[in-house]
C-alpha positions in Angstrom: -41.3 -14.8 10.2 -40.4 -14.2 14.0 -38.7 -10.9 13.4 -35.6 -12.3 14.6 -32.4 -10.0 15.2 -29.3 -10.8 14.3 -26.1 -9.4 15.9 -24.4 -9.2 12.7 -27.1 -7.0 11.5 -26.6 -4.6 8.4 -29.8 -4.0 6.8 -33.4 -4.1 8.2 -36.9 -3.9 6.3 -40.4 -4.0 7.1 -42.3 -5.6 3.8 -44.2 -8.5 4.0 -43.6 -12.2 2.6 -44.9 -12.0 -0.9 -44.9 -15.7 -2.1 -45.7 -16.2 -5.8 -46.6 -20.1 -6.5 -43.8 -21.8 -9.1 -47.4 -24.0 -10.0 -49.1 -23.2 -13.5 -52.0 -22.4 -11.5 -49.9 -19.7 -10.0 -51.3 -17.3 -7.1 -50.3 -15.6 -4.5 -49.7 -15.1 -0.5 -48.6 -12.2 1.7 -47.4 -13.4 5.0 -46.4 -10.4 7.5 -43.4 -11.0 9.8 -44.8 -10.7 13.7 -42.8 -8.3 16.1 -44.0 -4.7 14.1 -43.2 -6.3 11.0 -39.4 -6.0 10.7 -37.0 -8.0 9.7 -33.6 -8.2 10.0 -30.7 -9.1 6.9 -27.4 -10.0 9.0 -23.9 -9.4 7.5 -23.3 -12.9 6.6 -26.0 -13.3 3.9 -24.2 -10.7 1.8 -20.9 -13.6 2.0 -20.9 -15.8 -0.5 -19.3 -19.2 0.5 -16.1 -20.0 -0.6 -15.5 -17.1 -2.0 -13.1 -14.2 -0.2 -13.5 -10.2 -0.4 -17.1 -10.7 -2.4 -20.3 -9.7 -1.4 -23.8 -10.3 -2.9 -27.1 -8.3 -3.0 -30.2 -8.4 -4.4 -31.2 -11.8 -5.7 -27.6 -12.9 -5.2 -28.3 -12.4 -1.5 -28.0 -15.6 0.6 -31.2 -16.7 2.4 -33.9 -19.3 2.2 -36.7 -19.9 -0.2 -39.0 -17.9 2.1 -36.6 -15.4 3.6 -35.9 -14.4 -0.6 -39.8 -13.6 -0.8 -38.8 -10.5 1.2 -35.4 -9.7 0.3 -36.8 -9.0 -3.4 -38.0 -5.6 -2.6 -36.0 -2.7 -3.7 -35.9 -1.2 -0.7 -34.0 -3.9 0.6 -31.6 -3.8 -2.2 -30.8 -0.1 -1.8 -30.5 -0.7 2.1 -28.5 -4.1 1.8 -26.5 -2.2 -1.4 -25.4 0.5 0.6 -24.5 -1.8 3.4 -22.0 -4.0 0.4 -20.7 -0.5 -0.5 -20.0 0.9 3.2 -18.1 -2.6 4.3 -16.2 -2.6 0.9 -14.8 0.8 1.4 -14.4 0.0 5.6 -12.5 -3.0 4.4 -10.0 -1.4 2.1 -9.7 1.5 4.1 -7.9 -0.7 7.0 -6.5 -3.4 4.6 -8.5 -6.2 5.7 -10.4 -9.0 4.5 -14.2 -8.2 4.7 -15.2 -10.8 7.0 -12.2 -9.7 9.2 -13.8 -6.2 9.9 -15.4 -5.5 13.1 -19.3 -5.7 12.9 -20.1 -2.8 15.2 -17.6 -0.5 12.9 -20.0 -1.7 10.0 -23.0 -1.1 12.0 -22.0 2.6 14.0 -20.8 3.6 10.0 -24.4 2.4 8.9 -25.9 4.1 11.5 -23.8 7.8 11.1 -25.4 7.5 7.3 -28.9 7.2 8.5 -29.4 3.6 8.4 -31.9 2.5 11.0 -30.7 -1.0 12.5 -32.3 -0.4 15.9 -35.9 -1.5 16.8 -38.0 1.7 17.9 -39.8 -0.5 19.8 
């Protein structure tokens, strides 16, 4: 909700919190995340725990309850999907483990590809 940035950051989106009651009355609430509206999806929510050389997106994606309600966007999954696919091929590329590689590698490759992990503001 704060906008908060992480320095592991890989993947950054500006939808809202879209929460969708579990209730049989259902309904709905959009919550917008303060600071312009972005948010921030660091490198290790796409680590599984327990688990070496894996990586999760979409709903697989690590994150809270609330945080999910904004991860579920496909813009996010192509963002955070291209971010699985460019540490996977950094990775094998120098023959380490994933969580070995050196974030700001990830981040300057995400960036050459058009990614936009910097605030504007």
């Amino acid at each position: 909700m704060a906008g908060r940035k992480f320095e592991d950051v890989v993947a950054k989106s500006a939808t809202n919190l879209d929460i969708h009651s579990p209730l049989p009355e259902g309904g709905e609430e959009h919550l917008d995340v303060i600071k312009g509206g972005t948010h921030y999806v660091p490198f290790r929510a796409l680590l599984p725990k327990g688990l070496e050389n894996i990586l999760v997106v979409r709903r697989c994606i690590s994150g809270t309850a609330l945080a999910l309600t904004s991860l579920r966007y496909e813009s996010v999954w192509f963002s955070t999907g291209q971010a699985a696919g460019t540490i996977a091929a950094l990775a094998a590329k120098n023959g380490i483990n994933l969580k070995d590689l050196p974030i700001k590698q990830v981040q300057n490759t995400l960036s050459e590809q058009g990614q936009l992990l910097q605030s504007k503001t």
